[in-house]
VEXKOL-128811 format. One line per 5 residues: number of its first residue (from 1); their letters; for each residue x, y, z of C-alpha. Coordinates in nm, 4 decimals. Each point is the difference from the previous one (the first is absolute). Example, Ala and Ser with C-alpha at 12.3 -4.5 7.8 and 13.67 -1.06 7.14 Angstrom:
<baros>
1	AS	1.2300:-0.4500:0.7800; 0.1370:0.3440:-0.0660 $
</baros>
This chain:
<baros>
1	XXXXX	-2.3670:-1.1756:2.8974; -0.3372:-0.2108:-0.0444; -0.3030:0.0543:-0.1708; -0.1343:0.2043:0.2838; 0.2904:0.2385:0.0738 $
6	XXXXX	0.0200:0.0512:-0.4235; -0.3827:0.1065:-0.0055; 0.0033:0.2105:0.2862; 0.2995:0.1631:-0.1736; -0.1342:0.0871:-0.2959 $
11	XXXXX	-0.3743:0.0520:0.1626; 0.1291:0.2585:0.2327; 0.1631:0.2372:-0.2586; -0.1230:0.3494:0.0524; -0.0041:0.1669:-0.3650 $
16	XXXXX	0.0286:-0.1432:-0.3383; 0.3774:0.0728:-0.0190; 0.0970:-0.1910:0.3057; -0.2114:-0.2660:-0.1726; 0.1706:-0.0467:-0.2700 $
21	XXXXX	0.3448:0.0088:0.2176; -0.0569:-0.2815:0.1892; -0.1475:-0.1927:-0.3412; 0.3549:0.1235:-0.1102; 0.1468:-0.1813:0.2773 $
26	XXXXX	-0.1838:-0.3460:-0.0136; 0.0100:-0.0220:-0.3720; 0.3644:-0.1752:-0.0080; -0.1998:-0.2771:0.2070; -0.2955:0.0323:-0.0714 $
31	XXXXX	-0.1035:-0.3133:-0.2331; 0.1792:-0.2299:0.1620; -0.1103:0.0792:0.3559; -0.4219:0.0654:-0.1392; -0.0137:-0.3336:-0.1978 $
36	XXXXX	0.2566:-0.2245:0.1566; -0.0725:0.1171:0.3472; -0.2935:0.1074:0.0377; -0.1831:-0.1517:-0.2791; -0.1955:0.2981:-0.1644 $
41	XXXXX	-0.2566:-0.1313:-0.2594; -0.1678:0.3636:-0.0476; 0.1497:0.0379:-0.3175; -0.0883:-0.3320:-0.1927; -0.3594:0.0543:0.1717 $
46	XXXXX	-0.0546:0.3141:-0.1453; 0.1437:-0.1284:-0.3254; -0.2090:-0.2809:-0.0023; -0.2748:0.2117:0.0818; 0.0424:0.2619:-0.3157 $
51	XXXXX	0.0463:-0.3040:-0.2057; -0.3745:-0.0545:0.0358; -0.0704:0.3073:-0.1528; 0.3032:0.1778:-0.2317; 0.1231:-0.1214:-0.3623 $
56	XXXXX	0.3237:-0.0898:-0.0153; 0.0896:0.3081:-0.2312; -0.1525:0.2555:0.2145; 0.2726:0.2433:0.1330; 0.0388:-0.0590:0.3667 $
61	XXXXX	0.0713:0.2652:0.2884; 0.1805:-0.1544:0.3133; -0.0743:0.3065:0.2385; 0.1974:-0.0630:0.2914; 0.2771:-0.2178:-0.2028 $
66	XXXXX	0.2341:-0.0673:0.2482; 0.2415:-0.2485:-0.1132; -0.2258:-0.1238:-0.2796; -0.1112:-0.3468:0.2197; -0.3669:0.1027:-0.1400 $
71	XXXXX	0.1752:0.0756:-0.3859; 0.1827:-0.3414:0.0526; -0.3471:-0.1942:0.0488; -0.1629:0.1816:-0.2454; 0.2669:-0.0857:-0.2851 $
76	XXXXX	-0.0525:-0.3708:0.1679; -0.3521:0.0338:-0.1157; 0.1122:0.1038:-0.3647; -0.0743:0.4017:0.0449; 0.3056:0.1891:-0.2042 $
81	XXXXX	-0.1466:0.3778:-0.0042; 0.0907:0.1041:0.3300; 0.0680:0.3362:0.1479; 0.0973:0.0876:0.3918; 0.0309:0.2778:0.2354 $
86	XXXXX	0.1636:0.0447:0.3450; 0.0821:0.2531:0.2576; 0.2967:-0.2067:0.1128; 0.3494:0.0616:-0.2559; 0.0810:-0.3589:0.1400 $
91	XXXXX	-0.2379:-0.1715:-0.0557; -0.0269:0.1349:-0.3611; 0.4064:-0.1090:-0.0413; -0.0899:-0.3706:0.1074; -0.3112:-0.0101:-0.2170 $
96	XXXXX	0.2123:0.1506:-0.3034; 0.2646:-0.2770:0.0629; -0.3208:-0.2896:-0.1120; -0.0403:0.1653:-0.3298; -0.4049:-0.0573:-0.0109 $
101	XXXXX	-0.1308:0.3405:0.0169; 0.0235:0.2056:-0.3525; 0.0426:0.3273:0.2266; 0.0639:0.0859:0.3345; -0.0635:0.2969:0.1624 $
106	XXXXX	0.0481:0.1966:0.3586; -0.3132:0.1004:0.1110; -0.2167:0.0955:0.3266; -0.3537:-0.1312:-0.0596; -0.1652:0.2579:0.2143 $
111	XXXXX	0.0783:0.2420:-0.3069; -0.0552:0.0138:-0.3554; 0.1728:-0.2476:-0.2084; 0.0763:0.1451:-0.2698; -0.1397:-0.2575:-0.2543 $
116	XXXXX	-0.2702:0.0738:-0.2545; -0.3555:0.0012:0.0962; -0.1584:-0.4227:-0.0792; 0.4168:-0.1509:-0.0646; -0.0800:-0.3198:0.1243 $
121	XXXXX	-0.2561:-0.2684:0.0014; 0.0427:-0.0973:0.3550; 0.2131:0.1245:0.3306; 0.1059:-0.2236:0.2391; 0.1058:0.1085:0.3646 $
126	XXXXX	0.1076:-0.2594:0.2256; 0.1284:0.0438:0.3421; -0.0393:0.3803:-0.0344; -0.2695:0.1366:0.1982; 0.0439:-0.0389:0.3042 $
131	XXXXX	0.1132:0.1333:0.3723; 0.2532:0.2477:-0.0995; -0.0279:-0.0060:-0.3494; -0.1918:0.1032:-0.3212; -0.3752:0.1439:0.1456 $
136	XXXXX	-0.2998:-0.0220:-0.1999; 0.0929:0.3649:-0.1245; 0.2017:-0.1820:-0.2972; -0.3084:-0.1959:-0.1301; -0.1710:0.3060:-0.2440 $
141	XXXXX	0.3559:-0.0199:-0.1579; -0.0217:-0.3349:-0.0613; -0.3464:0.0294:-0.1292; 0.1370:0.2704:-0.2613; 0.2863:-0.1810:-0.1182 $
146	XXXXX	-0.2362:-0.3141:-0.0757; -0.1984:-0.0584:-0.3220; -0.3632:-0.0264:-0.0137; -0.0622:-0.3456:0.0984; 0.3365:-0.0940:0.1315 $
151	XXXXX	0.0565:-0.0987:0.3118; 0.1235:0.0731:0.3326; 0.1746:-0.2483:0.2253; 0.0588:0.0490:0.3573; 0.0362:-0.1463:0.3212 $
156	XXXXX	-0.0807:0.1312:0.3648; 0.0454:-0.1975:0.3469; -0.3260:0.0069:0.1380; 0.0548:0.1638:0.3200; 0.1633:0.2978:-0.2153 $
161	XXXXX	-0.3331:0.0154:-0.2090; -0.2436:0.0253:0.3311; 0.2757:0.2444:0.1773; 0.1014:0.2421:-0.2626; -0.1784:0.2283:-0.2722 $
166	XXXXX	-0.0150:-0.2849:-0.2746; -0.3370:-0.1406:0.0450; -0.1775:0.3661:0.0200; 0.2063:0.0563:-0.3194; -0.0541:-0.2946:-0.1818 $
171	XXXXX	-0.3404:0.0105:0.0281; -0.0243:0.4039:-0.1107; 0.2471:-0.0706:-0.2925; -0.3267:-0.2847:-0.0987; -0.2820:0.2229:0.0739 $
176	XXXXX	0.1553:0.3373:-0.2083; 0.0232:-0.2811:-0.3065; 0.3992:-0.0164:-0.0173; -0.0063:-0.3929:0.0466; -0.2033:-0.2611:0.0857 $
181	XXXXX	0.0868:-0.3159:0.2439; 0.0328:-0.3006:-0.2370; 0.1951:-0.2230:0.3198; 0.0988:-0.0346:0.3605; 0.1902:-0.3001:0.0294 $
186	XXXXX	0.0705:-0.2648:0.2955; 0.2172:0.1129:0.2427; 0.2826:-0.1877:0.0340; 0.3402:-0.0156:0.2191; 0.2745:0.1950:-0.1768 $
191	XXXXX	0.3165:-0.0962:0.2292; -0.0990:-0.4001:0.0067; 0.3054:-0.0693:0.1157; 0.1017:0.2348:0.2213; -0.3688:0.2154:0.1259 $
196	XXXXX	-0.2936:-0.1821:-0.0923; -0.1948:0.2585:0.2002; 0.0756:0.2451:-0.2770; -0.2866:-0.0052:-0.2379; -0.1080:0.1677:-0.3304 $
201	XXXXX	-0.2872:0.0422:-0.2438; 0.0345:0.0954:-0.3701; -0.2615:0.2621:-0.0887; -0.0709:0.0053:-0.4136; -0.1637:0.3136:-0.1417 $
206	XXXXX	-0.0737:0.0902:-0.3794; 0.0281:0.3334:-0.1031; -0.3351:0.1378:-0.1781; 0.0516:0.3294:-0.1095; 0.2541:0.1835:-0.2099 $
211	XXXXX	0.2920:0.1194:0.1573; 0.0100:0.2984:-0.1450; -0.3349:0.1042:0.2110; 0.1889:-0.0921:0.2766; 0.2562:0.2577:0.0623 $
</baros>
């Protein structure tokens, strides 16, 4: 199955739980066949692209984990303190198996967390919101779970942001005060190898206020 067949798979989920089953059954393959095959830089982009902003001892949360390709390049970069979430119980397994992440944890990012308001200094979400996926729902969590400051991470493909809620909502979340823009990055190819058509930005917000005004 190429590149196109896999994200039609996982695009065309109807619910959250069917979702994370098909994650469940890519995630045996899934490394070899994203970075071997099909080339995905996403997650040393959005790496490089927190590096710009985070201290290496802030504590990191990898929303939308998957296997840990984003923890991997982060650790690359010299970042320790990490923390991720994922709806898929595969992907989490392969993940745990790299031993970078201080926790793991099985989580649907349209719902609450379950971490303390302002844990971390920066969230990072790579690959997650789009067709099918995570909807711009999840970002007042994300907000809430991020200190004062810290920073939040995440990339869209731009024909997602124009078609779906995420500019409206990125734009209130700046205008009510919750964050302001800080970055919108060059859009690049994130299948070089095997879909150069597929393209993403990395969006960088700062969080202003305190999280616990946010709830």
């Amino acid at each position: 199955m190429g590149l196109k067949s896999k994200v039609r798979f996982v695009y065309s989920a109807k619910n959250n739980q069917e979702l994370a089953e098909r994650y469940d059954f890519w995630a045996p393959n899934y490394d070899q066949e994203m970075e071997a095959l099909f080339g995905y830089v996403g997650p040393q982009k959005g790496a490089e692209t927190l590096a710009r902003y985070v201290s290496k001892n802030a504590q990191i949360l990898d929303a939308g984990a998957g296997t840990g390709l984003v923890g991997q390049a982060l650790l690359r970069l010299g970042y320790r303190n990490l923390v991720g979430v994922d709806n898929s119980e595969g992907m989490i397994s392969k993940a745990r198996e790299k031993k970078i992440y201080q926790a793991l944890y099985r989580g649907n990012l349209e719902q609450p967390l379950g971490f303390s308001t302002a844990s971390f200094g920066a969230v990072i979400c790579v690959g997650v919101f789009t067709y099918g996926h995570a909807q711009a729902i999840c970002l007042d969590e994300l907000i809430c779970v991020t200190k004062p400051g810290g920073y939040i991470i995440f990339s869209l493909r731009p024909d997602f942001y124009e078609n779906s809620d995420f500019r409206g909502t990125l734009t209130s979340l700046e205008a009510r005060g919750k964050w302001e823009l800080v970055e919108i990055g060059e859009e690049f190819s994130c299948f070089p190898k095997d879909d150069p058509d597929v393209r993403l930005k990395f969006w960088v917000y700062r969080v202003r206020y305190s999280a616990e005004s946010l709830r």
